[in-house]
C-alpha positions as CSV (number, residue, x, y, z in Angstrom):
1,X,104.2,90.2,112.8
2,X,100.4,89.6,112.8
3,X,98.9,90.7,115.7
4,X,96.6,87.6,117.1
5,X,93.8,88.4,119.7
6,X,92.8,84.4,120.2
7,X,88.8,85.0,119.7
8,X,87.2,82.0,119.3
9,X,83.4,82.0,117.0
10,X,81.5,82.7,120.3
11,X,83.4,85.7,121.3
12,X,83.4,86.9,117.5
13,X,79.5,86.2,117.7
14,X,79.1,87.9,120.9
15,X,81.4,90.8,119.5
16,X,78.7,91.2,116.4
17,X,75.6,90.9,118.6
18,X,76.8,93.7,120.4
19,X,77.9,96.1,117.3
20,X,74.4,95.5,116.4
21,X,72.9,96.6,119.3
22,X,75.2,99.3,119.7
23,X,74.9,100.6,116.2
24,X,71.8,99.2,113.9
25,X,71.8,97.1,111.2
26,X,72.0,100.2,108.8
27,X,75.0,101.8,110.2
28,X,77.3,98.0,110.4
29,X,77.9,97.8,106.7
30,X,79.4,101.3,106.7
31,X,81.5,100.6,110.1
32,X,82.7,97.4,108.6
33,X,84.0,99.5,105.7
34,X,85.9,102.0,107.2
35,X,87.5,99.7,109.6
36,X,88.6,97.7,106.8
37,X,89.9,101.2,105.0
38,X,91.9,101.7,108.3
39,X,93.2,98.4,108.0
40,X,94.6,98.6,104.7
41,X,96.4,101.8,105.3
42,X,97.9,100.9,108.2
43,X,99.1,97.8,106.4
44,X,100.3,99.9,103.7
45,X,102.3,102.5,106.2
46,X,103.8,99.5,108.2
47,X,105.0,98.0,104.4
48,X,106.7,101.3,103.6
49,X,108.5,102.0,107.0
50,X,109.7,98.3,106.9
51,X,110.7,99.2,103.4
52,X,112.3,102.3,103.9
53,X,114.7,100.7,107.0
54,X,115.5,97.6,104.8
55,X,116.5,100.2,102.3
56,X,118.7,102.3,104.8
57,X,119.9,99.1,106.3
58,X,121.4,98.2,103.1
59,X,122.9,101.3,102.0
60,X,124.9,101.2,105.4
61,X,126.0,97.7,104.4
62,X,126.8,98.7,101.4
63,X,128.7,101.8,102.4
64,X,130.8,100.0,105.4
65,X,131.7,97.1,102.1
66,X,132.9,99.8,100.4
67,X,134.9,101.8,102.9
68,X,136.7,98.2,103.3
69,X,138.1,98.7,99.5
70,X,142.0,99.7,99.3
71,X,142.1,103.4,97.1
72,X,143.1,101.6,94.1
73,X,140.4,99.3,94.0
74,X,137.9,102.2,94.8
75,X,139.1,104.3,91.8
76,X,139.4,101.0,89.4
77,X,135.6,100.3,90.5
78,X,134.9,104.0,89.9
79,X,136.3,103.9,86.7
80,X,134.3,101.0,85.4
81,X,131.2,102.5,86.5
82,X,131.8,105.9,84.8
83,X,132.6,107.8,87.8
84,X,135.2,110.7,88.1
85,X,137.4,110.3,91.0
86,X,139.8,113.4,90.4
87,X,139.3,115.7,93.0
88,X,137.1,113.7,95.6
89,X,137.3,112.7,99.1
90,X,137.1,109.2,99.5
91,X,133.5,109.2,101.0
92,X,132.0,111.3,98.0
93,X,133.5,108.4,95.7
94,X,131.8,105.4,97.5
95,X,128.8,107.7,98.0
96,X,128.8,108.3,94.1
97,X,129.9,104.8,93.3
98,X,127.1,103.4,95.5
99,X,124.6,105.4,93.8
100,X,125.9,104.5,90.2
101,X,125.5,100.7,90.9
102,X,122.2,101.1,92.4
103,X,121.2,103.4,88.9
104,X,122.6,100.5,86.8
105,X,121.0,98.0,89.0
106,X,124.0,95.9,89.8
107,X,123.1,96.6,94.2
């Protein structure tokens, strides 16, 4: 969500006057750049932690779809995918069937 602050061109003009009084033509080109650079980081840190929790909120989707399978199903899906199922606990085969879909790009 954008954050809006409602300035209008005469606060925006009053908001340069006093940059320039406060820090001299010379030094405004430079402040201008690194506030910029500060924007675009924080832009690109808010873009992966939005990323990251759409990622995690998906994989928990995912997981409580799976958990919603009967055993059979599970081990035919498991099969088709190429994943062993002798000698697993039910949550290492959805974890490992989860992770084979997602390598095949079918989630």
């Amino acid at each position: 969500m954008p954050l809006q602050f409602n300035l209008g061109p005469t606060e925006i003009l009053l908001l340069i006057i006093i940059a320039l009084i406060l820090f001299g033509p010379r030094k405004l080109p430079e402040l201008a750049k690194a506030a910029g650079e500060a924007v675009r980081i924080f832009r690109e840190e808010s873009q992966k932690i939005t990323s990251s929790i759409e990622e995690s909120t998906s994989t928990k989707t995912s997981a409580s779809s799976a958990s919603s399978l009967s055993d059979e199903d599970l081990k035919k899906l498991a099969e088709k995918l190429g994943v062993k199922s002798e000698g697993k606990s039910r949550e290492e085969l959805i974890n490992e069937v989860i992770k084979k879909a997602k390598e095949k790009g079918l989630i």
